[in-house]
KOLTI-243474 format. One line per 2 residues: number of its first residue (from 1); their letters; for each residue x, y, z of N, C-alpha, C. Coordinates in nm, 3 decimals, decimal comma, padded with zeros to 5 digits, always signed. Layout:
N
NUM	a	X/Y/Z/X/Y/Z/X/Y/Z  ...
END
This chain:
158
1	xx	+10,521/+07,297/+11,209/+10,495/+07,434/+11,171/+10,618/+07,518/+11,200  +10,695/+07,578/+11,074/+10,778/+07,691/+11,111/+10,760/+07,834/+11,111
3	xx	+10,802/+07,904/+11,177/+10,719/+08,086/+11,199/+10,893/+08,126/+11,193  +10,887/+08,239/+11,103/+11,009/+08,308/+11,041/+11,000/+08,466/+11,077
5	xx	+11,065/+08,498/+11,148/+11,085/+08,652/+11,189/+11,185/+08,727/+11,099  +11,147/+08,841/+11,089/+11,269/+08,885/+11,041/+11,252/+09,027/+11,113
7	xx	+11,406/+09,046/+11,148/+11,367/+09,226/+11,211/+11,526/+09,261/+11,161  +11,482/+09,379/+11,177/+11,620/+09,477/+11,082/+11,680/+09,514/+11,256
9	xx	+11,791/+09,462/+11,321/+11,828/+09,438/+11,441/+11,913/+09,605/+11,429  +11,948/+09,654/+11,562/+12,071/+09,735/+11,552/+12,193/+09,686/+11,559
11	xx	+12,309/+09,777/+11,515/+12,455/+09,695/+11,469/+12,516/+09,706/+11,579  +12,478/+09,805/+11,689/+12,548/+09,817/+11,820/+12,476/+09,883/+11,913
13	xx	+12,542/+09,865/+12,046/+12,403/+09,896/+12,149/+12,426/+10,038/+12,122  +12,501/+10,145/+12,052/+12,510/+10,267/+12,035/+12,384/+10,301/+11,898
15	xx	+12,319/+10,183/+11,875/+12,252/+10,204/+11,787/+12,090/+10,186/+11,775  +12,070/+10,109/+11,933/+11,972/+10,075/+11,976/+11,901/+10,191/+12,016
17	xx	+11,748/+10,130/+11,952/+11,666/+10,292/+11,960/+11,615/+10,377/+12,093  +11,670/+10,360/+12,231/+11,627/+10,459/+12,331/+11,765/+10,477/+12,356
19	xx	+11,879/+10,465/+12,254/+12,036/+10,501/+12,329/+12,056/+10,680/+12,318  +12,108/+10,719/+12,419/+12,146/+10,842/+12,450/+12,272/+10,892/+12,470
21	xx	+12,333/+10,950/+12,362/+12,438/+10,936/+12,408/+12,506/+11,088/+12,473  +12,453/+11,159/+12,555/+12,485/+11,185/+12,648/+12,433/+11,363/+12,638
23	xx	+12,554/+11,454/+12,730/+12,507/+11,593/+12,637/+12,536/+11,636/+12,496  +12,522/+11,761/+12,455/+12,567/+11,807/+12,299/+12,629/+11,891/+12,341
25	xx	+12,711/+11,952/+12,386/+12,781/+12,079/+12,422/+12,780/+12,143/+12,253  +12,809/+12,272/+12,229/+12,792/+12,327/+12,113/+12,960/+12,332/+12,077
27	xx	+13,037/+12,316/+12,153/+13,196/+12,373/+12,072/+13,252/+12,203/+12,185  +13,323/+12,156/+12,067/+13,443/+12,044/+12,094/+13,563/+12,089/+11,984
29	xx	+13,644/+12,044/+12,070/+13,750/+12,121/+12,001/+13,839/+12,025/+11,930  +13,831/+11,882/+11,973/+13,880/+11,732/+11,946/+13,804/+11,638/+11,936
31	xx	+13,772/+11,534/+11,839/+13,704/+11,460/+11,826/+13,654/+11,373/+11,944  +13,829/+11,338/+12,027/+13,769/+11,251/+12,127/+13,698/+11,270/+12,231
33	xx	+13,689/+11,434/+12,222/+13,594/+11,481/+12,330/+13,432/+11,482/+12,302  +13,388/+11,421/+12,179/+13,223/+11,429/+12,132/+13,182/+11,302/+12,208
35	xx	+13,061/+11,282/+12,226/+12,954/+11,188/+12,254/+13,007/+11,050/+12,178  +13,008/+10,940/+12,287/+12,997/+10,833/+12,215/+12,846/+10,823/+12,084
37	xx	+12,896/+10,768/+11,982/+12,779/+10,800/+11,855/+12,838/+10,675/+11,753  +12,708/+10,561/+11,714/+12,727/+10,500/+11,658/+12,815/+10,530/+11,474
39	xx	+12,915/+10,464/+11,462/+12,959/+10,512/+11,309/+12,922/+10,404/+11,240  +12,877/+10,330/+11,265/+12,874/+10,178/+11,121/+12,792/+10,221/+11,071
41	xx	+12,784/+10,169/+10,898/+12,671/+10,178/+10,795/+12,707/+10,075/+10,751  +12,546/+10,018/+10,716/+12,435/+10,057/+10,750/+12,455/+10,045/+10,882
43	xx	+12,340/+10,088/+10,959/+12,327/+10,078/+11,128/+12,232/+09,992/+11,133  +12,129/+09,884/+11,058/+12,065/+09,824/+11,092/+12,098/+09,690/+11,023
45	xx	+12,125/+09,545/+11,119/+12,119/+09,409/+11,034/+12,035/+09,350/+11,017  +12,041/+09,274/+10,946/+11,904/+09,200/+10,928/+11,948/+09,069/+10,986
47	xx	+11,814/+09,082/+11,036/+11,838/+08,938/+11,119/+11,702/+08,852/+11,108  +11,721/+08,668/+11,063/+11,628/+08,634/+11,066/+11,622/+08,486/+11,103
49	xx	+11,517/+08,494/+11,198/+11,532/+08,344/+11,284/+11,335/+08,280/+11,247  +11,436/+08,125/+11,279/+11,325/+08,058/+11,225/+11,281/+07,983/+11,381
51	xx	+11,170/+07,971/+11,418/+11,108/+07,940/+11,534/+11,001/+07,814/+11,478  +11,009/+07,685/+11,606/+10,853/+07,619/+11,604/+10,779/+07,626/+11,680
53	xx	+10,765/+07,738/+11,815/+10,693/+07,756/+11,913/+10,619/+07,879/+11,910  +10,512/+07,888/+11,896/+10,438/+08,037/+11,854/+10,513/+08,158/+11,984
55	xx	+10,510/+08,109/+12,112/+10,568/+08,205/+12,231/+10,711/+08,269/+12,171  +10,794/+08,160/+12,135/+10,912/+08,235/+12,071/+10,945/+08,295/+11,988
57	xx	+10,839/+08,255/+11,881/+10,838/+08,355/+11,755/+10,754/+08,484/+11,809  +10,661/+08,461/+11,881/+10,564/+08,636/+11,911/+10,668/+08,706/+12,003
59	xx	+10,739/+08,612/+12,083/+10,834/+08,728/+12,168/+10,974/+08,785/+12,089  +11,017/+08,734/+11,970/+11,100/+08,797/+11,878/+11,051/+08,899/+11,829
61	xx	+10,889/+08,875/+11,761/+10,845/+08,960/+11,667/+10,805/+09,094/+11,788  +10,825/+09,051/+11,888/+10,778/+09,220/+11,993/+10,892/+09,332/+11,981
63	xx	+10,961/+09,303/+11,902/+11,033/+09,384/+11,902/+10,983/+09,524/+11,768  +10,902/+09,461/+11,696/+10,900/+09,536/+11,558/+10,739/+09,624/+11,647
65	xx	+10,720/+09,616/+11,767/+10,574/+09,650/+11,803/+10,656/+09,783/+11,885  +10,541/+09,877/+11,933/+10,513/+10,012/+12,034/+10,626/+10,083/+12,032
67	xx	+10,674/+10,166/+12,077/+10,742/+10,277/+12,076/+10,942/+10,189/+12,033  +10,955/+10,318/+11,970/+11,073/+10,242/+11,931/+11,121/+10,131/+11,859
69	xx	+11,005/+10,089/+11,796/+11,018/+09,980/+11,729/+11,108/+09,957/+11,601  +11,101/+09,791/+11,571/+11,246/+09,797/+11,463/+11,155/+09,782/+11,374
71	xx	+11,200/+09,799/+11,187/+11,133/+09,746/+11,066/+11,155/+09,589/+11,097  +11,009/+09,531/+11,047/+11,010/+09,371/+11,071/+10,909/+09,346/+11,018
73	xx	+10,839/+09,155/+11,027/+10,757/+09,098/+10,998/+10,753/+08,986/+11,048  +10,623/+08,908/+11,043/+10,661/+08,769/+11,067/+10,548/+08,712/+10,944
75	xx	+10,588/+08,562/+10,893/+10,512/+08,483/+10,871/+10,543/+08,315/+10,881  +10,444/+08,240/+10,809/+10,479/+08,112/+10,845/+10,514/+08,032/+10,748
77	xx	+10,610/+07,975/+10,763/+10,688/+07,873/+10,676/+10,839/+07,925/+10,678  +10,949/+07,919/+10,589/+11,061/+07,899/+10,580/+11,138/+08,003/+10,445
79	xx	+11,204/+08,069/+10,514/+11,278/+08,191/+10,419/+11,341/+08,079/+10,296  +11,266/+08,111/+10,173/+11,394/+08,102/+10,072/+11,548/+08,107/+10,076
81	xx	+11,599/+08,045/+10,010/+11,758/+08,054/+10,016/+11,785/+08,194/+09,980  +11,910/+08,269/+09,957/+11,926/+08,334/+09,842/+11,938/+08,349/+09,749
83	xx	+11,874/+08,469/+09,698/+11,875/+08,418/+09,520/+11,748/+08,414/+09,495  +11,676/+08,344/+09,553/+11,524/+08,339/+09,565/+11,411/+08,447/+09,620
85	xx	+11,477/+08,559/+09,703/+11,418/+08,644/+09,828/+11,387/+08,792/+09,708  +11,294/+08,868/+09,746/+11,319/+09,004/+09,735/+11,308/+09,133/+09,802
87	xx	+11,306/+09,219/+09,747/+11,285/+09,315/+09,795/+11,231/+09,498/+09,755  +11,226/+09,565/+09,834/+11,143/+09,668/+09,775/+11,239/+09,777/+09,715
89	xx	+11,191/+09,843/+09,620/+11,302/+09,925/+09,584/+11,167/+10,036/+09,584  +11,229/+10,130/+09,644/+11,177/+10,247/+09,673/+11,151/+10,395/+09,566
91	xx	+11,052/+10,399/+09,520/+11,076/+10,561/+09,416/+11,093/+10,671/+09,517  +11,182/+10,749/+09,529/+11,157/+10,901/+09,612/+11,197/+11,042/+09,540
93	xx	+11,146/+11,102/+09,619/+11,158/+11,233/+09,562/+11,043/+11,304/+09,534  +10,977/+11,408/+09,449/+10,891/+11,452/+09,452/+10,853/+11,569/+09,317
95	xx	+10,735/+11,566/+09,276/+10,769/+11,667/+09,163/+10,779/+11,811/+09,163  +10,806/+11,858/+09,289/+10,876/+12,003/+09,303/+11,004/+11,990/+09,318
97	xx	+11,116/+11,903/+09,314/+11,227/+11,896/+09,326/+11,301/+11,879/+09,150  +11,399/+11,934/+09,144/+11,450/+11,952/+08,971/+11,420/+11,795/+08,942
99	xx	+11,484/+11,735/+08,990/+11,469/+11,604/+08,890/+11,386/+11,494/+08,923  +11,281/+11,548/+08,983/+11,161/+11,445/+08,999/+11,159/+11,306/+09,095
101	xx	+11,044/+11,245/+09,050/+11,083/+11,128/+09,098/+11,196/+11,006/+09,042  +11,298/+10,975/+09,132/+11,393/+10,880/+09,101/+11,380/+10,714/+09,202
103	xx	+11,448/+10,641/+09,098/+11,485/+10,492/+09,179/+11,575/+10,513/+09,295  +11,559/+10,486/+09,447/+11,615/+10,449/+09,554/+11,684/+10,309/+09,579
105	xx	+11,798/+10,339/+09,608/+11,853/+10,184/+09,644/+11,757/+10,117/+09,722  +11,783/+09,978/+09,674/+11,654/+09,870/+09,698/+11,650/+09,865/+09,878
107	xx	+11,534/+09,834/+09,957/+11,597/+09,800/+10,083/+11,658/+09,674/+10,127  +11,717/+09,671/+10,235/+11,775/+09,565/+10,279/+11,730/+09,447/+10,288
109	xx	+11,604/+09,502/+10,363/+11,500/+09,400/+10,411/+11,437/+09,293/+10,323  +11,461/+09,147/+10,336/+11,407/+09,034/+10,261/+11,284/+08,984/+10,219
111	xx	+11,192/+08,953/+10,141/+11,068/+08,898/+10,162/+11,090/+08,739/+10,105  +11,002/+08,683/+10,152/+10,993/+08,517/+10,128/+10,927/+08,525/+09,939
113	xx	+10,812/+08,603/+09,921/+10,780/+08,592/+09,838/+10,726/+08,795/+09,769  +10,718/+08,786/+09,615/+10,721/+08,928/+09,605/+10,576/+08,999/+09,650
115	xx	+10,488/+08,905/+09,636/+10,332/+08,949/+09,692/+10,348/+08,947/+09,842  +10,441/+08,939/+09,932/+10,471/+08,931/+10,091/+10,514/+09,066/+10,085
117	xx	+10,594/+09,116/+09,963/+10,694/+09,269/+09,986/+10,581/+09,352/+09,965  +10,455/+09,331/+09,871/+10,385/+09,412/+09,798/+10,316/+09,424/+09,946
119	xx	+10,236/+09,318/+10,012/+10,196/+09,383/+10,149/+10,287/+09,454/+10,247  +10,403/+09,439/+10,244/+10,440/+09,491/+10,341/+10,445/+09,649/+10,350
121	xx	+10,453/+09,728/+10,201/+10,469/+09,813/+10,153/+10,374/+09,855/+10,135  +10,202/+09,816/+10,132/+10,122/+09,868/+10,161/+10,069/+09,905/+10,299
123	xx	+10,131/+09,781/+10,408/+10,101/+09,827/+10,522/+10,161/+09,906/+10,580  +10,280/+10,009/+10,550/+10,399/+10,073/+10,591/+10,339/+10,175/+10,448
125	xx	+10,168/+10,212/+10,399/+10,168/+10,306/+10,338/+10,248/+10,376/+10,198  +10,352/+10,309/+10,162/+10,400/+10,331/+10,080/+10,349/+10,299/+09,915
127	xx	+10,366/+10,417/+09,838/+10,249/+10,448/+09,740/+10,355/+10,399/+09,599  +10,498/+10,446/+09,550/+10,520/+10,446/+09,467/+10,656/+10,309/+09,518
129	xx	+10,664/+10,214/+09,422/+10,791/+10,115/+09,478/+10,783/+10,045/+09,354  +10,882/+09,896/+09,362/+10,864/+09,842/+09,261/+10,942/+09,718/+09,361
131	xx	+10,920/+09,546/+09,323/+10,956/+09,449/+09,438/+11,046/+09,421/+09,321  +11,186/+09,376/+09,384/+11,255/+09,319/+09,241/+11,362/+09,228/+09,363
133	xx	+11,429/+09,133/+09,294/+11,505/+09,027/+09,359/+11,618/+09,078/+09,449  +11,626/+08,973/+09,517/+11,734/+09,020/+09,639/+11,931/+09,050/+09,588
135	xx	+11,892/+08,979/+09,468/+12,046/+08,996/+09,364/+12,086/+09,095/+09,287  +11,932/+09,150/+09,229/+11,952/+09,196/+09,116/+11,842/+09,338/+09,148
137	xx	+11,806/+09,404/+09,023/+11,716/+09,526/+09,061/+11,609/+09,505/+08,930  +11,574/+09,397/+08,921/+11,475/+09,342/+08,773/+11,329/+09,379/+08,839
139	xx	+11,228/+09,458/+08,771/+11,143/+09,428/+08,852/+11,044/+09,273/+08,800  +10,983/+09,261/+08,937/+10,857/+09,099/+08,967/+10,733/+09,217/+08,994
141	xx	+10,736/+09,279/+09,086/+10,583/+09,357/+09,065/+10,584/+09,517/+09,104  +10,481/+09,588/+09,031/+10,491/+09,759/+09,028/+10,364/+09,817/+09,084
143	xx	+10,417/+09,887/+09,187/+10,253/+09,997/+09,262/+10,207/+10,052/+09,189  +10,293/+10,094/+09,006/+10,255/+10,176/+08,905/+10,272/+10,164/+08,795
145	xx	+10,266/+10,092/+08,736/+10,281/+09,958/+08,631/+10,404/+09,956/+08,542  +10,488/+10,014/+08,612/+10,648/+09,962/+08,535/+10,655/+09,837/+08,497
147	xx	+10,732/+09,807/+08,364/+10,709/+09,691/+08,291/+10,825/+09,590/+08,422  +10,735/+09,439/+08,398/+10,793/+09,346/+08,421/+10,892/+09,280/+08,356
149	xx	+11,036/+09,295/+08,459/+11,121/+09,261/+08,381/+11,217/+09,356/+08,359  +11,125/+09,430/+08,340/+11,290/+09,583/+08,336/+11,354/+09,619/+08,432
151	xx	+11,504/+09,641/+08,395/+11,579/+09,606/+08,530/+11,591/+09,796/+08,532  +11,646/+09,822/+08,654/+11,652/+09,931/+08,691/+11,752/+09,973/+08,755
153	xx	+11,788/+10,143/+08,729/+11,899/+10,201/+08,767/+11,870/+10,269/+08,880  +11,980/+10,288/+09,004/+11,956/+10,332/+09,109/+11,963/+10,459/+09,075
155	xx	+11,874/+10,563/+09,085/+11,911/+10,718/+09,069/+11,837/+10,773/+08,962  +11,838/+10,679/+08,831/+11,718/+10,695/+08,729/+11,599/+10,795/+08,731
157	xx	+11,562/+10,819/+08,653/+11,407/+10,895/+08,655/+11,327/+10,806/+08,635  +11,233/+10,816/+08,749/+11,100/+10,668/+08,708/+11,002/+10,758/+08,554
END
């Protein structure tokens, strides 16, 4: 039996979620005088390990649990290669804003299969999305019945 974690890790301990980086004073007059403050983008990696001991996979996956927690999942069996994986591509925006709802760059985050992304995105509440491959932005399945198959532009009007 293999159990597959995946958690969206931080890129540096300046990025880890109870880091503080120190006071805010309101006036710096030189850069090198501000708060240590993470600069990488993205700030979160993805990281994903494959476990055969249930203890080691539940103590990875504690990380995506209680305060501070990272985006994650677990299930059982074995991540697809790439090429094979997808992911969620996000609609945002809103219809009081001029140009409505638009396509969001896809997220980072991998799924084994596209009915794995479709739950995940329901359990994380999310109403409008579309799951499309980890390569490409084609959609495989729609919260709102965008055709299958149509590939999509980041920024677009849904």
């Amino acid at each position: 039996m293999t159990l597959t974690v995946v958690v969206m890790e931080p890129c540096c301990e300046k990025s880890e979620p109870g880091y503080d980086p120190g006071p805010r004073p309101v006036w710096h007059r030189f850069p090198s005088e501000w708060p240590p403050r993470c600069n990488h983008w993205p700030r979160r990696v993805l990281n994903i390990s494959e476990h055969t001991a249930r203890e080691a996979a539940d103590a990875e996956f504690a990380k995506t649990l209680g305060w501070h927690a990272l985006p994650g999942y677990q299930f059982e069996g074995r991540m697809p290669p790439e090429g094979e994986r997808f992911r969620i591509m996000y609609v945002g925006g809103s219809l009081t804003r001029r140009r409505g709802y638009t396509h969001a760059e896809p997220g980072r985050m991998v799924f084994p299969t596209a009915e794995r992304a479709m739950e995940y995105a329901e359990e994380k509440r999310i109403a409008l999305y579309n799951i499309v491959g980890d390569q490409d932005t084609i959609v495989r399945l729609s919260s709102y019945g965008m055709q299958i198959g149509r590939e999509l532009i980041v920024g677009e009007q849904t």
